[in-house]
C-alpha positions in Angstrom: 0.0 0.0 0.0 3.3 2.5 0.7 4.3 1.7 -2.8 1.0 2.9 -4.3 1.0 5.7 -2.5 4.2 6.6 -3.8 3.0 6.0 -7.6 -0.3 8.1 -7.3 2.0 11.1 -5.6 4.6 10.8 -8.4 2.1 10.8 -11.3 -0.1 13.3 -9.8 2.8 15.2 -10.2 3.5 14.4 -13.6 -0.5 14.7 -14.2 -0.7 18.6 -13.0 2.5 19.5 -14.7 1.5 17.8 -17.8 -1.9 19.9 -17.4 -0.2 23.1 -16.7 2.1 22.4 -19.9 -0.9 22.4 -22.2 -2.9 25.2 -20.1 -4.9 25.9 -23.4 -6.3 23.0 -23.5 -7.3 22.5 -20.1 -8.8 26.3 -20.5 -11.1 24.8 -23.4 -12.5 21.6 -21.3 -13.0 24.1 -18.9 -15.1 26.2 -21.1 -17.0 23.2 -22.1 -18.0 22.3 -18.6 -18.9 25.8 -18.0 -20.8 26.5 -21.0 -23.2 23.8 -21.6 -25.0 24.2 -18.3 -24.7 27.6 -19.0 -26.5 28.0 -21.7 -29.3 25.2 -20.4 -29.6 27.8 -17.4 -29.9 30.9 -20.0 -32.5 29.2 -22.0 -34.6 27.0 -19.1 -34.8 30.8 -17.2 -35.9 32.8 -19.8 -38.7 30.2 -20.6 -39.4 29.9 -16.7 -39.8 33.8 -16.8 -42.1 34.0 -19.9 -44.5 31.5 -18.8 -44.9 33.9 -15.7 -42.5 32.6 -13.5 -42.2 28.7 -13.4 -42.7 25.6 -15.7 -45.0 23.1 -14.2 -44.1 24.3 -10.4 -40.7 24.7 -11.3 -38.5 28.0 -10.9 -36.0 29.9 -12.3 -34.0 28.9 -9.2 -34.8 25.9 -9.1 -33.2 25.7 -12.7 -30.7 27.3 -11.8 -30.0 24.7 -8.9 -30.5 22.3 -11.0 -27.9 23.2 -14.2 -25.5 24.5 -11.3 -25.1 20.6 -9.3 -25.6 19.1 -12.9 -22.3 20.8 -13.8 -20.7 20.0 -10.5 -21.9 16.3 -11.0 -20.5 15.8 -14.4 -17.6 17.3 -13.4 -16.9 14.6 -10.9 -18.3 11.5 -12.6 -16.9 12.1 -16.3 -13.7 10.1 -17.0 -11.5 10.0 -20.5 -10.1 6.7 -19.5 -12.4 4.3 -22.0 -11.4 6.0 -25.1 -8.1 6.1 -24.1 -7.9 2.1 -23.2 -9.8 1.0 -26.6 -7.0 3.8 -28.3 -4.4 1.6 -26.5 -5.4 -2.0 -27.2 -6.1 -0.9 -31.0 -2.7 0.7 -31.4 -0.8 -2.3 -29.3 0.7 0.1 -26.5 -1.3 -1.6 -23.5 0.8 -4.7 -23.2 4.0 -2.9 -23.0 2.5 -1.2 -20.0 1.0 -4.3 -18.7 4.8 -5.7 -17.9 5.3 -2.7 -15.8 5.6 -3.3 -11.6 2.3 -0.9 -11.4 -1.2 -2.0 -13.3 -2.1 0.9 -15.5 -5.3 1.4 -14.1 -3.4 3.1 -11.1 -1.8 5.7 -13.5 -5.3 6.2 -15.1 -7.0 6.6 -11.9 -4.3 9.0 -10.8 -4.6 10.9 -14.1 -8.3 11.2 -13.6 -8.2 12.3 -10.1 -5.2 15.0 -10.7 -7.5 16.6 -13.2 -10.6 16.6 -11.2 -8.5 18.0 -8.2 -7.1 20.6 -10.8 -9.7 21.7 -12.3 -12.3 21.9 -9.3 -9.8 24.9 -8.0 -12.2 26.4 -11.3 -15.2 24.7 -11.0 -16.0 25.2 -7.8 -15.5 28.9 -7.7 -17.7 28.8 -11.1 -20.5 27.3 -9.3 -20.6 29.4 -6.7 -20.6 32.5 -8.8 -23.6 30.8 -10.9 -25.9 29.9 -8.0 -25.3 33.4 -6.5 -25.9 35.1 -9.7 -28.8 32.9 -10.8 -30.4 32.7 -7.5 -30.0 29.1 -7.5 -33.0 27.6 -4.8 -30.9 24.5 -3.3 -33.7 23.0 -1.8 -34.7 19.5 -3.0 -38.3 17.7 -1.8 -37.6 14.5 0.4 
């Protein structure tokens, strides 16, 4: 268990450098994550406030609440991982990394966790900003 402890430290390491090297890139996914929910909220508000004030008991905060832990949601749950395995198998680079001491599922999950812990220094912030400026309603029915 020390050992892997010692991999995910090192290649969360090599993850956020890696990230910060291509800091265009990670400003795009960024974007991506930003935007779509955004513009869901933009369009689900506007039609909440011309039916006069809610869609079938629903309103424009509790869109708002709703696009703002959608974004926060996929943010956490979406991984790259199973285009990049079926990219490996087809192209013949995952047995190499099979004779390695480590599995590569550790590096994968460590890739995938650096990036989440990155990018929720963003996210975060972002959702936050939303909700207040939206006047997200966070308050779901039991």
């Amino acid at each position: 268990m020390t050992m892997l402890l010692g991999v995910y430290r090192a290649q969360f390491k090599t993850t956020i450098a890696g990230m910060l090297q291509y800091r265009g890139a990670l400003v795009i996914w960024l974007l991506e994550l930003v935007l779509e929910p955004l513009i869901y909220l933009a369009v689900w508000r506007a039609v909440a406030h011309a039916q006069g004030g809610n869609v079938d008991g629903f309103t424009a905060g509790d869109f708002a609440a709703y696009f703002v832990a959608t974004m926060m949601i996929n943010h956490a749950t979406f991984t790259w991982i199973m285009w990049q395995f079926d990219f490996r198998v087809r192209q013949g680079s995952f047995c190499p990394q099979l004779l390695r001491p480590v599995h590569p599922i550790h590096k994968d999950i460590a890739d995938n966790i650096g990036y989440k812990l990155l990018t929720l220094s963003v996210m975060a912030p972002v959702a936050l900003a939303l909700g207040t400026a939206f006047q997200a309603r966070f308050d779901p029915p039991a």
